[in-house]
N, C-alpha and C positions, 0 to 999 in steps of 0.2 A: 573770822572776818576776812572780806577777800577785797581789798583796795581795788579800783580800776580805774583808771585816767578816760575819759571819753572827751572826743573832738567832736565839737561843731563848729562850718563857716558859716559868716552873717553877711549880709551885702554891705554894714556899716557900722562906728563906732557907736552911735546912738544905741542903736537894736542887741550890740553887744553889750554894753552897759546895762543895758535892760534885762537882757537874758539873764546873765551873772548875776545882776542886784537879787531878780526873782529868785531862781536857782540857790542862791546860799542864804537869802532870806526866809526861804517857805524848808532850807533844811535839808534839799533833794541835793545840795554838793555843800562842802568844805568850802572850798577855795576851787575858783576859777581866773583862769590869767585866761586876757585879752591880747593878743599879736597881731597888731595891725601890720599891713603888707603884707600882707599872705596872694602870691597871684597864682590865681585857680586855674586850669585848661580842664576842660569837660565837655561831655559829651551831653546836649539836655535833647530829646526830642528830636533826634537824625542831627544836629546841629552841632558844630563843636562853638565854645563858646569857651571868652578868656575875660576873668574878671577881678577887679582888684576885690579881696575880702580881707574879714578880720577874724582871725582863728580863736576858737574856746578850746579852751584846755579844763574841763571840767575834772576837780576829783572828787568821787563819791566812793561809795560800796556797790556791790555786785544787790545786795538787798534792796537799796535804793533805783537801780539804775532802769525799772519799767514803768515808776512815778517819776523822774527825770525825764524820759521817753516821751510819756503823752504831756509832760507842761510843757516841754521845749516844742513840740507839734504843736500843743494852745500856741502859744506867742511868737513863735517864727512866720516869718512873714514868706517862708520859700514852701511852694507845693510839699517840696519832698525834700525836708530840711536831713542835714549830714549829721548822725548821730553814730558815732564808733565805737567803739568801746574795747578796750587794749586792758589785760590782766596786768596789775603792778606787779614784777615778779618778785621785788622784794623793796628794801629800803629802810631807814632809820626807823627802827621799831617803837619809838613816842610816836612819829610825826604819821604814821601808818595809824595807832590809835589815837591819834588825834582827829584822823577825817572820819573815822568809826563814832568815837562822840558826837561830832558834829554835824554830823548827817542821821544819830538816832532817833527816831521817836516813841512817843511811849508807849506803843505795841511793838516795834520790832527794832532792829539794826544790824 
């Protein structure tokens, strides 16, 4: 099992609440924290652009993370929503298979 942490920003805590509830409800992450205040500088379309967002801290499996991919594109509301995805390199070995159960389904994990 190979834990990964993925980040996404949302334009709001609404939309974050949303994502998360979906997200750990359909099983494609464990647990997700919300960090509001997050201020973004970027670059959209030749434009730099500065915005307040609310950061996901998604943690899944490497298994799960290409059905996290296309439901967070369903339900984000951004063209080109921010989906990272960063190797756990390690950490408390229960709470590592913990996000392993709770993201399993009954064909894979």
């Amino acid at each position: 099992m190979s834990a990964i942490a993925c980040l996404c920003t949302c334009p709001d805590a609404d939309t974050a609440r949303r994502l998360a509830g979906a997200l750990v409800g359909e099983r494609l992450a464990a647990c997700v924290n919300l960090l509001p205040g997050v201020r973004s500088v970027y670059r959209w379309q030749g434009e730099v652009h500065e915005d307040q967002e609310v950061l996901l801290v998604v943690k899944t499996t490497r298994a799960r993370l290409d059905a996290l991919t296309e439901r967070i594109r369903a339900l984000h509301p951004y063209e080109l929503p921010e989906v990272v995805a960063v190797d756990i390199a390690g950490g408390l070995p229960a709470y590592l298979a913990w996000i392993a159960e709770e993201t399993r389904t009954g064909d894979s994990a």
